[in-house]
Structures are given as C-alpha cells and as structure tokens.
Backbone as ProteinMPNN parsed JSONL, in Angstrom:
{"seq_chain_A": "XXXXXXXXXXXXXXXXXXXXXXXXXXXXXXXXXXXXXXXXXXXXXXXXXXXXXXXXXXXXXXXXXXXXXXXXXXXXXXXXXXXXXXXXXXXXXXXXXXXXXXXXXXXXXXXXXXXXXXXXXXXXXXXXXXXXXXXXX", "coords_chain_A": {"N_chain_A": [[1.353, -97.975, -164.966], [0.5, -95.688, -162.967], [-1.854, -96.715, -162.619], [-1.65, -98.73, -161.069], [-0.733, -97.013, -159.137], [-2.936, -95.495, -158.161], [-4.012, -97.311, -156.826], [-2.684, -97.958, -154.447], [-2.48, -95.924, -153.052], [-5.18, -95.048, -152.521], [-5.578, -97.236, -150.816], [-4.101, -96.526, -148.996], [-4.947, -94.415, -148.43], [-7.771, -95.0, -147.385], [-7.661, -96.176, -145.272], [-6.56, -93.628, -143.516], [-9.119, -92.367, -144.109], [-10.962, -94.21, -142.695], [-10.39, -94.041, -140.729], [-10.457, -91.279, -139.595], [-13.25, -91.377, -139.486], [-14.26, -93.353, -138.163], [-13.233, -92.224, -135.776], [-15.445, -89.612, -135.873], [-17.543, -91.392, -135.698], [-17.401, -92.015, -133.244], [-17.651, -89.891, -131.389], [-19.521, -88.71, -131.683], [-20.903, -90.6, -130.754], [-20.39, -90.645, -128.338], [-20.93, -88.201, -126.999], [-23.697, -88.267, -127.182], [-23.881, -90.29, -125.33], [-22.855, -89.285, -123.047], [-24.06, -86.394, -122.829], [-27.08, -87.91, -121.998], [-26.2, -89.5, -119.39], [-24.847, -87.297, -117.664], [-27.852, -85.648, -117.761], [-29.033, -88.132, -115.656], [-27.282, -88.181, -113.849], [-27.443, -85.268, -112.99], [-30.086, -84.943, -112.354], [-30.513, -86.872, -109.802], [-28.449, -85.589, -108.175], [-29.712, -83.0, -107.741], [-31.917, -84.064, -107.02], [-31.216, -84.544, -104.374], [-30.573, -82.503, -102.981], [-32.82, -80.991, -103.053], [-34.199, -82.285, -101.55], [-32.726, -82.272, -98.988], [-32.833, -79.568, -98.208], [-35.6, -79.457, -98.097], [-35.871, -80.879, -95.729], [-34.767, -79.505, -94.499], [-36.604, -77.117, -94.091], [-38.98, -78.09, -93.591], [-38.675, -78.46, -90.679], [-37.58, -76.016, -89.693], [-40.024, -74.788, -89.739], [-41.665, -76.424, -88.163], [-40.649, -75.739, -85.75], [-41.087, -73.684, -85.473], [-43.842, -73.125, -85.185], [-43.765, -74.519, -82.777], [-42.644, -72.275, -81.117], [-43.566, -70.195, -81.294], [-45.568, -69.264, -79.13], [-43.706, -67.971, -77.469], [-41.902, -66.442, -74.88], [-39.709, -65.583, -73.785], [-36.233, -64.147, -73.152], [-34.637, -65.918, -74.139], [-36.019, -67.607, -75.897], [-36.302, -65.909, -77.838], [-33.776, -65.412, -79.08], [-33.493, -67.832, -80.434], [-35.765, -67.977, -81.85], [-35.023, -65.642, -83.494], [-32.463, -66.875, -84.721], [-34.446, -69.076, -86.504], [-35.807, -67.908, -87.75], [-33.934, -66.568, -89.576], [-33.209, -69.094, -90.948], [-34.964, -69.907, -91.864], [-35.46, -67.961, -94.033], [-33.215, -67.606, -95.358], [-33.263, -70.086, -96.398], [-35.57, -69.415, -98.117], [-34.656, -67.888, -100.026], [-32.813, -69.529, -101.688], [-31.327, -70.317, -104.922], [-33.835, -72.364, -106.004], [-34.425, -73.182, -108.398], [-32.138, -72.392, -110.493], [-30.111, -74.028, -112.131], [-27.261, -73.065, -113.001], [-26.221, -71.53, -110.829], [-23.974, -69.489, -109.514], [-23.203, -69.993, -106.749], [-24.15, -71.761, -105.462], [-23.422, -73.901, -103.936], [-22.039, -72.769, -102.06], [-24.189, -71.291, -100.794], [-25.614, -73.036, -99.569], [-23.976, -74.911, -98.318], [-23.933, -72.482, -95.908], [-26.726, -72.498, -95.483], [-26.93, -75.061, -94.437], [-24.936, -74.714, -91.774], [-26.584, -72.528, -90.818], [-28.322, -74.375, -90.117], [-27.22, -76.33, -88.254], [-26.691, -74.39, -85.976], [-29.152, -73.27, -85.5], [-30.106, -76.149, -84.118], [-28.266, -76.72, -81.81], [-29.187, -74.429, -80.661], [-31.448, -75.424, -79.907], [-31.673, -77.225, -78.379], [-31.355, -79.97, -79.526], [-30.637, -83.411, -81.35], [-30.245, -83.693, -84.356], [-30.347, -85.963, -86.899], [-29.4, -86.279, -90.189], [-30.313, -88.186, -92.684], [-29.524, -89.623, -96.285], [-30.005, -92.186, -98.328], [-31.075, -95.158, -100.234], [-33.574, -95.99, -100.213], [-34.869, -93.293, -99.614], [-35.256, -90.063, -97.55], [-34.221, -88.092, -94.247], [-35.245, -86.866, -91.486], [-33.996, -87.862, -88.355], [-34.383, -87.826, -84.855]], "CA_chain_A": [[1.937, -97.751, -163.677], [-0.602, -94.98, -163.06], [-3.538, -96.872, -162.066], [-1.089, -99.114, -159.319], [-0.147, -95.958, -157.777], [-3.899, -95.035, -157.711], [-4.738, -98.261, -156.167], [-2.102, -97.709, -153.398], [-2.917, -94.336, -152.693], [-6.752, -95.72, -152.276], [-5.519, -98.223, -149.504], [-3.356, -95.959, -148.087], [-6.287, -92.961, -148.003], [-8.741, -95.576, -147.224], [-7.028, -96.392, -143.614], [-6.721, -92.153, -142.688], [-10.802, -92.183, -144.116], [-11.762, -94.932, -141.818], [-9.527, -93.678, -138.917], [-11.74, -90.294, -139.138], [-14.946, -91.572, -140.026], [-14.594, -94.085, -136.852], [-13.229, -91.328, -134.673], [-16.577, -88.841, -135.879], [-18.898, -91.987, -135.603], [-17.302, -92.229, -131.684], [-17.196, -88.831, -130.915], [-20.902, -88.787, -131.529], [-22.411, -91.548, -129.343], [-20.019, -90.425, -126.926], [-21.433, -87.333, -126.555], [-24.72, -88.413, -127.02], [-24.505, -90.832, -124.007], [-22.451, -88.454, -122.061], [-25.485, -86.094, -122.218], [-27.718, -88.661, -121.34], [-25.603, -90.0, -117.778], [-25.029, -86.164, -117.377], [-28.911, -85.321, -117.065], [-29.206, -88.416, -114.693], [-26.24, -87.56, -112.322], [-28.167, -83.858, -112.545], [-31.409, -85.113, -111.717], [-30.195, -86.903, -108.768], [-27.821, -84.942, -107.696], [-30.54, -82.049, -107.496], [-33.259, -84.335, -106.023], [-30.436, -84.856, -103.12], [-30.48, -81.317, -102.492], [-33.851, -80.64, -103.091], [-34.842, -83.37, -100.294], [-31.993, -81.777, -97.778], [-33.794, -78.295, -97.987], [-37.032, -79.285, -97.729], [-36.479, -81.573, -94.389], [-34.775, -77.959, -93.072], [-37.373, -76.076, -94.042], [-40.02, -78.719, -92.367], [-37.904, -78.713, -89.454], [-37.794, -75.372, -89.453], [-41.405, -74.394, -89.801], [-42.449, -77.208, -87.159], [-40.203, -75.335, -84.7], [-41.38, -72.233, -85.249], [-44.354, -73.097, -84.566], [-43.602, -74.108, -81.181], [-41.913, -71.762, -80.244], [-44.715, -69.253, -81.715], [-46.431, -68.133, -77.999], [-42.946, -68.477, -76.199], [-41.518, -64.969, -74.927], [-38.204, -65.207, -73.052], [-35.175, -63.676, -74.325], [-33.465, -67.245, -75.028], [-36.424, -68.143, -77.152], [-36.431, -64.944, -78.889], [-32.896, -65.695, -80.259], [-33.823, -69.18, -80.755], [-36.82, -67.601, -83.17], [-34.29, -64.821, -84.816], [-31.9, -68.136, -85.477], [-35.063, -69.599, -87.018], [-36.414, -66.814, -88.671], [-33.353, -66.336, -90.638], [-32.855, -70.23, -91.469], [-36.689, -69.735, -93.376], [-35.294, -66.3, -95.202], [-32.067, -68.588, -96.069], [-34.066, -71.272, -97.287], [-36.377, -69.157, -99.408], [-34.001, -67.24, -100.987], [-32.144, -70.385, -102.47], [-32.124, -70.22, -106.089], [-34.227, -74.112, -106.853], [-34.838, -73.382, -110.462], [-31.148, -72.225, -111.211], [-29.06, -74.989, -111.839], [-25.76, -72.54, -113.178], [-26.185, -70.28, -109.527], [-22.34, -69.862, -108.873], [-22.606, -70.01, -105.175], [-25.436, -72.653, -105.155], [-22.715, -75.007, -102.902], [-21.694, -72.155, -100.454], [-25.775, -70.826, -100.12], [-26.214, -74.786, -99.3], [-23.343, -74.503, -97.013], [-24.815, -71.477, -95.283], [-27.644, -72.98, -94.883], [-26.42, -76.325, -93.513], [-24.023, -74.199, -90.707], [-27.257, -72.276, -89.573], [-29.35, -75.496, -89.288], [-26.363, -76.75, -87.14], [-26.432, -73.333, -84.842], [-30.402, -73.954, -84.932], [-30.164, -77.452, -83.759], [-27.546, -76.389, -80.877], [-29.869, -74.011, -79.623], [-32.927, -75.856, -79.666], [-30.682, -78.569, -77.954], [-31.571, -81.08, -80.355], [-29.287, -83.523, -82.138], [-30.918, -84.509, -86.05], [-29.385, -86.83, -87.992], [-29.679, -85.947, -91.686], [-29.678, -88.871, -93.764], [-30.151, -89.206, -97.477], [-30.333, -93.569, -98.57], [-32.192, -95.775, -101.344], [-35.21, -95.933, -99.443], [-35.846, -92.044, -99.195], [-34.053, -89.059, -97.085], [-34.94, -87.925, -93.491], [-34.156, -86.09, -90.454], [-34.29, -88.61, -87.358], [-33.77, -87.48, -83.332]], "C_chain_A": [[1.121, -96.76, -162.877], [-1.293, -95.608, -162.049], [-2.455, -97.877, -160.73], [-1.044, -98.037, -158.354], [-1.488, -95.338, -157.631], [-4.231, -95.713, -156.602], [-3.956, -98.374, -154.677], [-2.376, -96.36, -152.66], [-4.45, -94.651, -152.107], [-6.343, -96.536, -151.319], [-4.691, -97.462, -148.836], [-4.502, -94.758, -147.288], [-6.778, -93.922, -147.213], [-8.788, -95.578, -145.513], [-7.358, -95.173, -142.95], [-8.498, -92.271, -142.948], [-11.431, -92.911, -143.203], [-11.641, -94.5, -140.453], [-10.783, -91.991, -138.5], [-13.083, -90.699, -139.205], [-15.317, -92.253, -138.804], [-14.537, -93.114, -135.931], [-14.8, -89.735, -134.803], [-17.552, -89.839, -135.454], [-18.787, -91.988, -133.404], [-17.449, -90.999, -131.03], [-19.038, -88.412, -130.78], [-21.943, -89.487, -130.575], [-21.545, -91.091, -128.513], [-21.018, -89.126, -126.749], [-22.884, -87.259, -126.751], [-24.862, -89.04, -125.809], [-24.088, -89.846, -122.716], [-23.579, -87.131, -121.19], [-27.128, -86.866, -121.517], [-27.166, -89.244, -119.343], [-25.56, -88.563, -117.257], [-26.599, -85.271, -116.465], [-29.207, -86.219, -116.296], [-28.29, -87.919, -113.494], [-26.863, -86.365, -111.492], [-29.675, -84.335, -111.832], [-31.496, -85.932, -110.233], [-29.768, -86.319, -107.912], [-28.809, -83.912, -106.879], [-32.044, -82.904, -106.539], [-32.603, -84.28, -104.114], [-30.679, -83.35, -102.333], [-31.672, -80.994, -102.314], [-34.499, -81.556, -101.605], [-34.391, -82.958, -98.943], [-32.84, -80.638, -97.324], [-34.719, -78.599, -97.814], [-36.989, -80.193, -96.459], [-35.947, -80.119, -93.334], [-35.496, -77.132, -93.088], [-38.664, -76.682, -93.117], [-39.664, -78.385, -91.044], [-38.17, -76.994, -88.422], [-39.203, -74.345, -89.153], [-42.257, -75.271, -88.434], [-42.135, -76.476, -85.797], [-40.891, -74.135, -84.66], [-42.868, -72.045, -85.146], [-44.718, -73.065, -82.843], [-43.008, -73.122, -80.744], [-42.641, -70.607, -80.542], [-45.132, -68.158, -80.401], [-45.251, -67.853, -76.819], [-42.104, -67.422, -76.534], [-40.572, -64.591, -74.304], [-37.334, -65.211, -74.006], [-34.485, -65.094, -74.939], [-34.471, -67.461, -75.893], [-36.185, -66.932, -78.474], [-34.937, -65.092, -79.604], [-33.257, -66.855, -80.75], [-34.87, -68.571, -82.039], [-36.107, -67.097, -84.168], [-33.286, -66.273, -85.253], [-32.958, -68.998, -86.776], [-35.68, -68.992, -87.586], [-35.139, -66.723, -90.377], [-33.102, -67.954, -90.979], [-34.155, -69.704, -92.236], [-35.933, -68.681, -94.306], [-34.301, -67.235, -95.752], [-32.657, -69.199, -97.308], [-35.08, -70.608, -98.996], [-36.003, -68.287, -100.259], [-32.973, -68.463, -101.906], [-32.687, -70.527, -103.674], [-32.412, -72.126, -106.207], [-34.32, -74.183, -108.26], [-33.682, -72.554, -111.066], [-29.9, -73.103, -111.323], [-27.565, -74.044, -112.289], [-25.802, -71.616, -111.888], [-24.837, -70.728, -109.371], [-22.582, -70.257, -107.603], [-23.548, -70.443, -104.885], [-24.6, -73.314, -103.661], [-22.321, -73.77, -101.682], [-23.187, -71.669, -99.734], [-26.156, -72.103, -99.024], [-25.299, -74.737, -97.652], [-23.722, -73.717, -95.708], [-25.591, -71.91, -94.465], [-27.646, -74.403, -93.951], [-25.655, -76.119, -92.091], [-25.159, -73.586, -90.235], [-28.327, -73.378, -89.115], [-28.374, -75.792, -87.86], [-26.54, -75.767, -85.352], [-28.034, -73.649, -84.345], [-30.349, -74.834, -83.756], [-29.717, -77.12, -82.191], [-28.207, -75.436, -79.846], [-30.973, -74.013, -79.224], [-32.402, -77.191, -78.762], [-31.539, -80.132, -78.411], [-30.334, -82.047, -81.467], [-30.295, -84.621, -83.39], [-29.819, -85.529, -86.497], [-30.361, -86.912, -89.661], [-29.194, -87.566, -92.712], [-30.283, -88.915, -95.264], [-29.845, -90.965, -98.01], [-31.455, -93.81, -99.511], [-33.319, -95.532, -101.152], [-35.934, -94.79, -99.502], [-34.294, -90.889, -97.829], [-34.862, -88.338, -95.761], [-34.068, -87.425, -92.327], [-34.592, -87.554, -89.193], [-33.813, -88.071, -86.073], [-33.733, -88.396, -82.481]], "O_chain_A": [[1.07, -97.197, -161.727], [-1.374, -95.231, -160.88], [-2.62, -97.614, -159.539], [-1.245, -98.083, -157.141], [-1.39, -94.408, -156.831], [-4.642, -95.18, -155.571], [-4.602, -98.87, -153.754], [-2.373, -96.24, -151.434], [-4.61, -94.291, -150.941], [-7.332, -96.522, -150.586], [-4.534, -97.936, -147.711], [-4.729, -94.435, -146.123], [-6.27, -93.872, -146.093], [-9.65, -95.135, -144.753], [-8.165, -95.188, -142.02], [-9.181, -92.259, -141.924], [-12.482, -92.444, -142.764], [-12.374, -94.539, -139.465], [-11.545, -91.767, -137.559], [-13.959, -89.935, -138.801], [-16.4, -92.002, -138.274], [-15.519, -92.93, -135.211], [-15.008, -89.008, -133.831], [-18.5, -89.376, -134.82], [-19.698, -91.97, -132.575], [-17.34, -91.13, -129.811], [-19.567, -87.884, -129.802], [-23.009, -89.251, -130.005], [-22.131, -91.114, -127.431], [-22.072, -89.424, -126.187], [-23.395, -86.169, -126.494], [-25.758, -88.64, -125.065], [-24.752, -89.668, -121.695], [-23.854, -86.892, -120.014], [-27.968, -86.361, -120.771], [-27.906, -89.251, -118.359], [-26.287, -88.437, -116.272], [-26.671, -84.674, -115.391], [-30.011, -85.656, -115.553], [-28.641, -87.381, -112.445], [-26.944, -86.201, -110.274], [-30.1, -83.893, -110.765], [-32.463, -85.685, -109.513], [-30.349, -86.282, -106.828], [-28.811, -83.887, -105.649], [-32.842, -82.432, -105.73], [-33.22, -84.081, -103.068], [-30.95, -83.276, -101.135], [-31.824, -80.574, -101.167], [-35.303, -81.062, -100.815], [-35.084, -83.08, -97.933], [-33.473, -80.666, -96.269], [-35.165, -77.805, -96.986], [-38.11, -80.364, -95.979], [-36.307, -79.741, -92.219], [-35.369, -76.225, -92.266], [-39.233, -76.063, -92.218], [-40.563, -77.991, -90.301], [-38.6, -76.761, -87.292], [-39.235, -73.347, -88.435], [-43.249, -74.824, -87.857], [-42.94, -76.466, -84.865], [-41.234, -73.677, -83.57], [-43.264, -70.886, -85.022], [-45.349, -72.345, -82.07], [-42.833, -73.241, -79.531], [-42.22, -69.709, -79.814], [-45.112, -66.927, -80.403], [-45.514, -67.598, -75.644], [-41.612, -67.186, -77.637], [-40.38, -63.387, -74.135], [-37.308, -65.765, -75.105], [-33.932, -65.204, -76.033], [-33.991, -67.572, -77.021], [-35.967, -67.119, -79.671], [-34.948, -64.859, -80.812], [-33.338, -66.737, -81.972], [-34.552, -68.844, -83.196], [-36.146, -67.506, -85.329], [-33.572, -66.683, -86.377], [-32.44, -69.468, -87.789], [-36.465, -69.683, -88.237], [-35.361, -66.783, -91.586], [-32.216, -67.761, -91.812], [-34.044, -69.056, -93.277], [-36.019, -68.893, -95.516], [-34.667, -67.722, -96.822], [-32.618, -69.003, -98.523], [-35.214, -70.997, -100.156], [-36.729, -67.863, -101.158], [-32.4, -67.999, -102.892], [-33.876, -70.755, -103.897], [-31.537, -72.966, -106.415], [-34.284, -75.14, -109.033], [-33.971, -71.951, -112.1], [-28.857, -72.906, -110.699], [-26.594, -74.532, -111.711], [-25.117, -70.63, -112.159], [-24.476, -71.886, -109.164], [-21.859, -71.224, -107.363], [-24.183, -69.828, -104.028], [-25.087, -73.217, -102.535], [-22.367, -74.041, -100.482], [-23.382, -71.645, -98.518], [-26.803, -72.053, -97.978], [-25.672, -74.609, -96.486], [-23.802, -74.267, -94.61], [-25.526, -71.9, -93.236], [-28.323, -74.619, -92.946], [-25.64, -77.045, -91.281], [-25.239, -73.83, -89.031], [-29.006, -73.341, -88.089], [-28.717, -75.539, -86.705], [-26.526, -76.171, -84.189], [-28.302, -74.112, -83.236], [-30.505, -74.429, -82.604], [-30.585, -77.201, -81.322], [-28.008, -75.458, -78.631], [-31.566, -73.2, -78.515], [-33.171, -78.149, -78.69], [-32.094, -81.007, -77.748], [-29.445, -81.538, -82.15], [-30.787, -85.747, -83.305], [-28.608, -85.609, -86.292], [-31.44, -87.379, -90.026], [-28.116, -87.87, -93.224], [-31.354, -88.36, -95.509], [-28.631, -90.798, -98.129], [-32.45, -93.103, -99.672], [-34.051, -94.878, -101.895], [-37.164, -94.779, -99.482], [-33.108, -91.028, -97.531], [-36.019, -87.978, -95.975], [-32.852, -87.464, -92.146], [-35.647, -88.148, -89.412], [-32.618, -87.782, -86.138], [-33.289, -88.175, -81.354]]}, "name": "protein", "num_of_chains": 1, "seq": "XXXXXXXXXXXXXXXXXXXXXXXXXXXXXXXXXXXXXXXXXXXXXXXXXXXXXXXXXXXXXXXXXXXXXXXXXXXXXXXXXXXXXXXXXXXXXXXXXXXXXXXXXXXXXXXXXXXXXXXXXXXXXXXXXXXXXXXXX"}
C-alpha cells in the first residue's frame, strides 16, 4: 500500500513541479524579451528627443547668427531670448537617461523655443514622422 501512495503523491507533486518549473521557464523569457522591447522603446524614444533638440539648437544658432550685427533694443531681447535657449540646450543632461527632470528641462526648453519663435515672428512646425524629423516655416 506504500508504494501506491508513493505513486500518487508523485502525480500529485508532479503537477505543483511542472506548475513552477513552467512559471520559472516563463518568467525568464519574459523578462528577457521585456528587456529587449524595453531597450528599443529607449532607443527611440531618446532618438525622438535627441532629433527635437538638435533642430532647436540649429534653429537657434542659425538665428543668432542673423541677428549677430543687429543693435536695437527689440533685437537685443530677441538675442537674450536666444542666448538663453543655447545655455538651455547645452545644459540638458544627453548622456543621462535616469535625469529626474529630463521631461520638465525638455519642457523648458520647448516653452522658450515657443517665446523665441513669437519674437522672431516666425511660426515652425516641429514634426517628428517615418521619414525623419524637421522644423518647416
């Protein structure tokens, strides 16, 4: 009587052993693919940003050229507006992906392009699409 009640005990274990052994074998590729979709989402995500900043920093650098030999008081705020969008810009941490306040710096910087824009009386259109990412007027 013994060895029945082994052999039940063995199909009864067998079921809880498979039930963990499946839930460790799943728990594994999950989190193997999860890090995998993870670093793409990140590597997009970050090229998105990386592409936004660098058409305001073009933007900003093209202007400030023109506006380089030009000496009335409206340009001269127009420059300090565009002086501090560059200091913005080049204080953004790019090579810290955990920066707490990456999304409000971004912010920041997206509200003084806007004030820029307004007083260069220009109207951009920021887009970011399959094709590539670009300012258009």
């Amino acid at each position: 009587m013994a060895g029945s009640q082994d052999m039940f005990d063995a199909i009864v274990m067998a079921d809880e052993r498979f039930h963990g052994e499946g839930y460790q074998e799943g728990y594994e590729e999950g989190n193997s693919l999860g890090m995998i979709e993870g670093r793409q989402y990140g590597t997009l995500h970050g090229a998105k940003i990386g592409s936004e900043i660098g058409c305001y920093q073009g933007f900003a650098f093209a202007w400030r050229c023109l506006l380089h030999s030009c000496t009335t008081e409206k340009d001269s705020k127009k420059m300090k507006a565009l002086e501090s969008l560059i200091g913005m810009i080049e204080k953004f941490p790019y090579d810290d992906p955990t920066y707490d306040k990456l999304h409000e710096d971004l912010d920041k910087i997206r509200g003084k392009f806007k004030q820029l824009c307004s007083l260069l009386n220009v109207q951009p259109d920021f887009k970011i699409s399959a094709e590539g990412s670009g300012l258009s007027f």
